[in-house]
Structures are given as structure tokens and as C-alpha cells.
N, C-alpha and C positions, 0 to 999 in steps of 0.2 A: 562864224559863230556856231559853235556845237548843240545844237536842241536834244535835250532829252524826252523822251518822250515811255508815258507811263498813262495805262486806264484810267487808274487813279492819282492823284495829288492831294492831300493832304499837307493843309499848312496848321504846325501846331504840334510838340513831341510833349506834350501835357499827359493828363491819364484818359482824355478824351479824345484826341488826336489817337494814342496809343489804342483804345478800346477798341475804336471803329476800323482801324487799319489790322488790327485782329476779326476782328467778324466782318468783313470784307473777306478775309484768307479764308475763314472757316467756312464762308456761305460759293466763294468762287475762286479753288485754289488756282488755277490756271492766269488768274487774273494777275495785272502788275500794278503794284500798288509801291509807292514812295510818300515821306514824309523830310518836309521842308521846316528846318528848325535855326533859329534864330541866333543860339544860345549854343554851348559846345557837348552841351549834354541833354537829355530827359527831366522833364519836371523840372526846368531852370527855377519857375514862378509860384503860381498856387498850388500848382499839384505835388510837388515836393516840400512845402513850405505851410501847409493846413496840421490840425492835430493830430490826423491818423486816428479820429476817432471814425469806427461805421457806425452807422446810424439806424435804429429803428424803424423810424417811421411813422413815429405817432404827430407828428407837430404838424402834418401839413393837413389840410382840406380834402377829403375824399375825393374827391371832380378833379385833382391836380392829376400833375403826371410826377410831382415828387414822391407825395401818397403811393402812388402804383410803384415806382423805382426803387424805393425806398427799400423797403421788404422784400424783394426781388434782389437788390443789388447788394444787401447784407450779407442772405445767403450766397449768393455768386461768390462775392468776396471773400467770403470766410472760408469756403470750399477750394476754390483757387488758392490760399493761402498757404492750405492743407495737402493740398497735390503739388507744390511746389515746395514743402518745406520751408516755407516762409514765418517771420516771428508772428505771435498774434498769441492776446492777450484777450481773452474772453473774462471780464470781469464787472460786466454789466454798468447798468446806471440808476443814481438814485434821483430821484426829481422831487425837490423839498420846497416846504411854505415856510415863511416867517413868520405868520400871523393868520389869523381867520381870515384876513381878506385875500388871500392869495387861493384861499381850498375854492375857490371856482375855477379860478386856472388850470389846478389838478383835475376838478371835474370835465373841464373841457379836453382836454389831451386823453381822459381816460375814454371821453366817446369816442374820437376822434382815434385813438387804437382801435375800439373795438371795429367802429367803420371799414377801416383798412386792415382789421384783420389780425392786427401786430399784437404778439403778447406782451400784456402792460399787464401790473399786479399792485391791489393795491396793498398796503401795509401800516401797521402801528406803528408809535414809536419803539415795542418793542423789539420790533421786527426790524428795525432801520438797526437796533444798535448791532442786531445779530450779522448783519450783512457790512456794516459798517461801524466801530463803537464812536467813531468821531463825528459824523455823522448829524448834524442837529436839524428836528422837523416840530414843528406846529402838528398835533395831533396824528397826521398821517402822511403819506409820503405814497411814490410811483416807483415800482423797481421795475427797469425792463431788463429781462435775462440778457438778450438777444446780443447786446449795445457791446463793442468791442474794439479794442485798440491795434492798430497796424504799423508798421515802418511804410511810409505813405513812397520814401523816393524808395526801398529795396522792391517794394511790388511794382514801382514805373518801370526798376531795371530790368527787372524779371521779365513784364511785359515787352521791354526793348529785344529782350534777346530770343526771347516767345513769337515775337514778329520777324524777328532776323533770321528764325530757323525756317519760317514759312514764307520767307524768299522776299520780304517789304525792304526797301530801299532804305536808309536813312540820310539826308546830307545836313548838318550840323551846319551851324555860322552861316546861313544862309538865311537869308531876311528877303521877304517879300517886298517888291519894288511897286508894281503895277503891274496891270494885265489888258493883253488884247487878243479879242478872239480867245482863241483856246490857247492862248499861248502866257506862260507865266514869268516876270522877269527880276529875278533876283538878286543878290550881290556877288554871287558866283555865274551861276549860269541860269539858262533860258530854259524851260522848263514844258513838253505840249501836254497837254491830257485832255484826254475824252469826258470824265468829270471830276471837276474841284470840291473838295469839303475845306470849309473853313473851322477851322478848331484852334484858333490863335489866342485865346482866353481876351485878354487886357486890348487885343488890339483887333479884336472877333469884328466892330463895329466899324471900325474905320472901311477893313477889306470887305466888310459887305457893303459899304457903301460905294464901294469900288465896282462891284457889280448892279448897284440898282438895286438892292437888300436893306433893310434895317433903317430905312430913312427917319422912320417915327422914333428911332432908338437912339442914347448915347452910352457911352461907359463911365459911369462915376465910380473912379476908386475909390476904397476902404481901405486903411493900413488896421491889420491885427496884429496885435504884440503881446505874448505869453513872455510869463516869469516864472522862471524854476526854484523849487522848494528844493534847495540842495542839502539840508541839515539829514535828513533820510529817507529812505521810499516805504515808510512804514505807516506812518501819518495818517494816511488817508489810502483807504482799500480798496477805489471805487470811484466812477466817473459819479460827480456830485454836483449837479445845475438847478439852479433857481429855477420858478415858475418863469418864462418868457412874455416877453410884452409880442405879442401873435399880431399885432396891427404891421409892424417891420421884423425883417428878415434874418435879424440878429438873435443870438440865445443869453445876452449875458456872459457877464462873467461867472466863471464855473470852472470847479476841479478837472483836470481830466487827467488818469492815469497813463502813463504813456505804454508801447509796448514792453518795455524793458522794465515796468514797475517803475519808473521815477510818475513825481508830483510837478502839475505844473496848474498854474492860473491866468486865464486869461479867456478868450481873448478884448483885444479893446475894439471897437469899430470909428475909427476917426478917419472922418474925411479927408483923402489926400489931395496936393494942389498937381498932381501930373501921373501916368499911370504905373512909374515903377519909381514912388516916389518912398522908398527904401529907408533912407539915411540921410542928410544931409543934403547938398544941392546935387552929390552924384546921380546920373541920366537926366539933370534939368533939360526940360524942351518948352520953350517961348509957348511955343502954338498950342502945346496940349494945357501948357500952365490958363492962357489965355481965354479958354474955350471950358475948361475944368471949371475956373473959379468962377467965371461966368454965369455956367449953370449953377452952382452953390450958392450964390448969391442970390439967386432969384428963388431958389429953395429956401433960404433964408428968410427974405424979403416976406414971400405968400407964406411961411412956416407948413410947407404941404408934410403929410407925414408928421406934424411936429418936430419938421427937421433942428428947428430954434434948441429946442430941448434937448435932442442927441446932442447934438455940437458941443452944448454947454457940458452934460452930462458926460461925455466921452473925453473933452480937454481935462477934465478930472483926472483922468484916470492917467494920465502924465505924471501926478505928484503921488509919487510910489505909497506913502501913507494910506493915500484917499484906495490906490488899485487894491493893497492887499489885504485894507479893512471888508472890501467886498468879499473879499473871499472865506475872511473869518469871520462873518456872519452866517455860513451855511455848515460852523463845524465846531466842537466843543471847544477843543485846545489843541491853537496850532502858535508855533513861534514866528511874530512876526520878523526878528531877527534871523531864520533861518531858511529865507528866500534869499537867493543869489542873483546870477545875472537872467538879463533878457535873453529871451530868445532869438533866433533868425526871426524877422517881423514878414509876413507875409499880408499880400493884397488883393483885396477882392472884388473879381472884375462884376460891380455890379449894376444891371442895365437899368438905365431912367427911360422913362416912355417922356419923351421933350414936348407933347402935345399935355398931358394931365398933370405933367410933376411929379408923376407918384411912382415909388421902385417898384420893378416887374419882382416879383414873387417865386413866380414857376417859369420853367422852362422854354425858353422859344430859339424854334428854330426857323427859318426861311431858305425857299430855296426853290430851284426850278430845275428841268432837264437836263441842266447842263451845269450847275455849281448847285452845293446846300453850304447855309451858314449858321454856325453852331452861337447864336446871340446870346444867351446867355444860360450859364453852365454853372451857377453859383453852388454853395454847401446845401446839401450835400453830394453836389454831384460826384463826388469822390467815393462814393457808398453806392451810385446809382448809377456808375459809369459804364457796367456791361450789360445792363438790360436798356440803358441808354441810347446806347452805341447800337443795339437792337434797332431801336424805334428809328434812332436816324438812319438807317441802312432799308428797312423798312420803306422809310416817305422817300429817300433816294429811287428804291427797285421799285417804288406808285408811280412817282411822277415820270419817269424814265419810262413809263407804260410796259413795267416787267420784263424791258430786255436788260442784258448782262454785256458786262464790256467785253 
């Protein structure tokens, strides 16, 4: 049996897997760093399959570590974007009320910018139609400059080959088996390193549980499913989202410009029954199905979160009438006739604390001297991935007591 052996191991060619396996090269070139991938390419899952929108920063809690990544990982991203010639779409976001009772909403996101820092502005409705004429707001509205559209898999590939120049391994089709000692075992081959990052997104939980990791934690998928406005990319000028319900993790459905200037709507957040539960019965697995619906049931059951209400609320949005009256509610005049097909549906690995019931929000990582596990990595991590990728290489070089592979 042939063992390969690398400093580093990285399981996960996501855009977190990719981030930290670049500031790994940038902080210890010397070092040998490989990444173990499931799939035959980069960003198989969420990180190729999210809206490519970056994100501001204003939605989260000051005390987070989304808050702090946020506005940090905008600029990173847009900057990289720029230095590599990549598409990118700067054409901000509008955040509109229905009614009076929504402008607390707006007032809370506009502390909550200012807390963190992020420019948020408020405006009229005249001001909305200048930035956008279709555009419909209750008295005032949030424009963030800042908010911008990307090709989410051309900057995973960019980072694939950004890594390949600075010497990172890649081996593709290669799925995690189990691990003993310092030794990792695949579907290909056997794998030694000195320390493991776990970055496997949908299956982040299981492999930390492999190691002693994440026990308080599960992974409840989320299937999202955008609809494209194919009639024109004229429509609508501008990322356009409703005030969000801040208690869960979701924003609504909402316009988002894509980089190329198409319209699209979405996304949905429906509970899936397995974690790459895509399409059809394609990838069914007994045990995840088993163990999935299990815990949703009992979500159910106690309704934690007002899970009862998503559920109901989200199988709505199945009957395409119901999906894209949402949408024209936040815009003068749009053709419901000139949406076309769905999008690739992506899924969102996100983490249940199995002790409270209740979805983790921010960011957790776990990890000791010898593996870190990347638990959960939700939106925006895709905005927040290189100041990210910081923090985790950071509690790696703590816990490690500052030495270097």
C-alpha cells in the first residue's frame, strides 16, 4: 500500500477548503499541503451552486464572527476579483418594506450596519426609483453600495489553479473512508499528515465525528432553488430583498442580479430528506434519509424555531404561481410569464445543535493539535471565505502552540 504523506490534509475542494489551503501557502510556503475531493472537480456542491452574491455585512449581530467576515471578506473578494480579471458585477442592493410594519426591520439592519461598520444608506422612494425604476418600497428603503455579484465556480477555479501554482496537491474522486492515527483512508489511496482540516461542507459533521468533534452537532440540509427571469436582464437593475425574518438564517426570497446582468428569484429554503438531496431519488442513502427525517420530525413535533411554519411556508413555494408572486411583490411591473426554467438547485449544509433544536447561526469551528473541523460554513461564507480561512489557520497555529509543519 502506497501512503502519501503531506503537513497538511484537507478534505473539501469547496471555496473553504480552497481559501485555507491558499493561506496555508501564503503564511508557510515550504509547507506540503494536499486537498482530498470527492467529486471530479472544485465547488462540486454549495460553493459552485450559491447566488454569487457578496455580501455586506449588515444582517448579522455585532459579537458574531459573520459580522466581522462579512466586510472583510467583501473587500478581499472584490479585490481578488480585480487582480485576477475575474467577472464581477458591482451593482449594489436594495432592502425594501411592504408596509409600515416592516420599517423596524430596516431600522434594525441599519444599527446593526452601523455596529459593524458597513456602509448602509438610507433613502426615499425617490431615491429607490433613481437606483432602480422597478423597484417598489413603503416609504423608505436600505441601499448598500458595497453588495456585489460574482461567478461563484470561475473564482473556485481561479483559486484551484492559484493553489496549483503554489505547489497544493489536488486528488479529485477521492472520498473520505475513515481515519486512524494520523493516517487517512480513501477510495483511492491512504493518505499520512501531520494535521487534518476538515472542510467537507454537507458531510463537515459526520468526519468530525470521526475524530471526537461536533458531537453536540448534526447537519440538516436545505434544498435552495432559484428561477430565472429569461424575458430580459433589464427588469430589474439591482439586488432587491425583503426585510428578513432575523430569528432564522434565511433572507427570503429576493431579486438577485446575477454577474452577467441576468434576473433571477429565489432562493427557496425546504427541508431536504438526505444531504445531496438534489433531484429525484438520485444519491438516496437509507442511513442519512433515516437520521434526516428523524431529526425534522422532532423539529416539527416541539415546532423549535417555528420550524412548523417554514415547512408549511417553504412547500409553497413548489407551486410556481405562489414562488414568483413573491417576487412581484417587491417590484412595479414584472411579467409573470417571462420567468423560465429553474436553476441548478443547491443545498445548505446547515448545522442543528441536537441538544436545543435550534439552527447554529454563526460560525463553528472545532479542533485540537492534530485535526481542525470546519462545522459549519453556512451563507455567507462564500463572502467570508478569505478572512475566514484566516481565523481558521489562526486557531490551527494557537492550538498547535505556534509551531509550523
Amino acid at each position: 500500500m502506497t501512503v502519501k504523506a503531506y503537513d497538511y490534509v484537507i478534505i473539501g475542494a469547496g471555496v473553504i477548503g480552497l481559501t485555507i489551503a491558499r493561506e496555508l501557502k501564503l503564511r508557510e510556503p515550504g509547507a506540503t499541503v494536499c486537498i482530498l475531493e470527492k467529486e471530479e472537480d472544485v465547488a462540486a456542491h454549495a460553493s459552485g451552486r450559491n447566488s454569487g452574491v457578496l455580501h455586506a455585512g449588515f444582517y448579522y449581530t455585532a459579537n458574531s464572527l459573520k459580522a466581522k467576515f462579512t466586510k472583510e471578506g467583501n473587500q478581499a473578494m472584490r479585490a481578488y476579483c480585480k487582480k485576477n480579471g475575474l467577472s464581477l458585477n458591482e451593482c449594489g442592493k436594495l432592502v425594501v418594506a411592504k408596509d409600515e410594519s416592516e420599517l423596524a426591520g430596516l431600522e434594525e439592519l441599519k444599527r446593526r450596519a452601523d455596529i459593524n461598520g458597513v456602509e448602509l444608506k438610507w433613502i426615499d422612494e425617490a431615491d429607490v426609483h433613481v437606483i432602480d425604476p422597478n423597484a417598489k418600497t413603503h416609504r423608505k428603503a436600505l441601499f448598500s453600495p458595497t453588495t456585489a455579484s460574482v461567478d461563484p465556480l470561475e473564482v473556485c477555479q481561479m483559486l484551484k489553479y492559484d493553489n496549483m501554482a503554489r505547489g497544493v496537491s489536488f486528488y479529485f474522486q477521492t472520498q473520505y473512508k475513515k481515519h486512524k492515527g494520523d493516517l487517512v483512508f480513501t477510495s483511492k489511496n491512504t493518505f499520512k499528515f501531520k494535521y487534518l482540516i476538515n472542510a467537507a461542507g454537507l458531510y463537515a459533521d459526520s468526519i468530525a465525528h470521526d475524530f471526537g468533534f461536533g458531537l453536540n452537532y448534526t447537519i440538516i440540509p436545505f434544498k435552495g432553488i432559484y428561477l430565472k427571469y429569461t424575458k430580459n436582464k433589464t427588469d430589474v437593475r439591482t439586488n432587491i430583498y425583503p426585510v428578513p425574518n432575523l430569528g432564522n438564517p434565511f433572507l427570503g426570497v429576493h431579486y438577485t442580479k446575477t454577474v452577467d446582468g441576468s434576473i433571477k428569484i429565489g432562493p427557496t429554503a425546504i427541508p431536504a430528506f438526505w444531504r445531496e438531496n438534489y433531484s429525484g431519488f438520485r444519491g438516496f442513502r437509507w442511513k442519512e434519509f433515516l437520521q434526516i427525517v428523524g431529526y425534522e420530525a422532532k423539529l416539527f413535533l416541539t415546532n423549535s424555531f417555528h420550524f412548523r411554519r417554514l415547512v408549511f411556508e417553504e412547500m409553497r413555494k413548489y407551486i410556481r404561481s405562489y414562488f414568483i408572486g413573491l417576487g412581484m411583490s417587491m417590484v412595479w411591473n414584472i411579467d409573470p410569464d417571462g420567468f423560465g426554467h429553474y436553476l441548478r438547485p443547491g443545498i445548505r449544509a446547515q448545522l442543528l445543535n441536537k441538544e436545543t433544536l435550534e439552527l447554529v447561526q454563526d460560525f463553528v469551528i472545532e479542533g485540537d493539535h492534530h485535526s481542525m473541523h470546519v462545522l459549519n460554513a453556512v451563507s455567507p461564507a462564500f463572502t467570508c471565505s478569505m478572512p475566514f480561512a484566516a481565523y481558521v489557520v489562526d486557531q490551527i497555529t494557537h492550538l498547535r502552540g505556534g509551531s509550523q509543519a
